[in-house]
N, C-alpha and C positions, 0 to 999 in steps of 0.2 A: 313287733318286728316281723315282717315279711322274708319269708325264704320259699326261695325253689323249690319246687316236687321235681327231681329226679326220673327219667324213663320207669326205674327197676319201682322206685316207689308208687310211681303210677300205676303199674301194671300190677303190684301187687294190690295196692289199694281196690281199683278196678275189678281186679281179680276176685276178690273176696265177696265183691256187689255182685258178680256175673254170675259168681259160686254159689249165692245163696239163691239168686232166679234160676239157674241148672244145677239143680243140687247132685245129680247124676251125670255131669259134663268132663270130671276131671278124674274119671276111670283108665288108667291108661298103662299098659303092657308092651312092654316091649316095641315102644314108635306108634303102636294103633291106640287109639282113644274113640271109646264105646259109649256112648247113651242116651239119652232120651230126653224130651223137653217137647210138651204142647200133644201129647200122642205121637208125634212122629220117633223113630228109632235112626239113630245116627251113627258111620263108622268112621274114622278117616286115619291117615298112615299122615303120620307126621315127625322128620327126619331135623337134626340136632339144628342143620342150617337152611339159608335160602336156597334154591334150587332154582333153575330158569323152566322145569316140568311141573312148577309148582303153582298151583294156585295166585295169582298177579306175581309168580315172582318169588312168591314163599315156600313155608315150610311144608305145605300139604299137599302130597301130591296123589293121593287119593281121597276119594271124599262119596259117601252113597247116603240117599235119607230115603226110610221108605214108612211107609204109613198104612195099613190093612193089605200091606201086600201088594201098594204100587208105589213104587218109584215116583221120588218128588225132585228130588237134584242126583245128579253122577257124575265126577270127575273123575277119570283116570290119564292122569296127564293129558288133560283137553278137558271141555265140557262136553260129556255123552246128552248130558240130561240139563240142560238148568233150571235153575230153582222153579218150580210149578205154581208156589202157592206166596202168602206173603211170610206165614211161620219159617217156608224151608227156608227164604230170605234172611227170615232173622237168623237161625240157627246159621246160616252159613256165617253171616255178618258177626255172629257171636267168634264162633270159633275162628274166623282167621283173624280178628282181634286181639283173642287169647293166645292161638299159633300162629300170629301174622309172618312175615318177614321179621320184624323188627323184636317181637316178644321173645323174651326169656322164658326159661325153667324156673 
């Protein structure tokens, strides 16, 4: 018998995949979430709901990737920087996945 996956079991299912490719993704203190994936270093402020300053509408409304000390993507309620390369691309695609709009805790 066939049953439904659930958003929340999605996202944890999901979760746990994305978790194991950024093993250092789900560092997070107080709204900011720290770290790393592919060499590049990631920060980003990520608040309980969506916000209209947020990333398409989401939960991230700050966001910096840098990599030997340059700057590869920068959000602060806007795009300062967009993604530079195809990695920052992922890393961003990852995490507003994980802190979209739509994602839970």
């Amino acid at each position: 018998m066939n049953q439904a996956i659930g958003r929340n079991q999605l996202t944890s299912v999901l979760g746990g995949w994305v978790a194991s490719l950024f093993p250092r993704l789900f560092r997070r203190r107080a709204g900011w979430v720290r770290g790393s994936s592919c060499g590049y270093e990631y920060c980003c402020k990520v608040y309980d709901k969506p916000s209209k300053v947020g990333i398409d509408g989401g939960r991230i409304s700050k966001l910096e990737i840098k990599k030997d000390g340059l700057w590869y993507a920068r959000y602060d309620r806007g795009w300062d920087i967009k993604p530079r390369s195809l990695d920052a691309q992922d890393i961003v695609t990852t995490l507003l996945f994980v802190y979209g709009s739509w994602a839970s805790e």
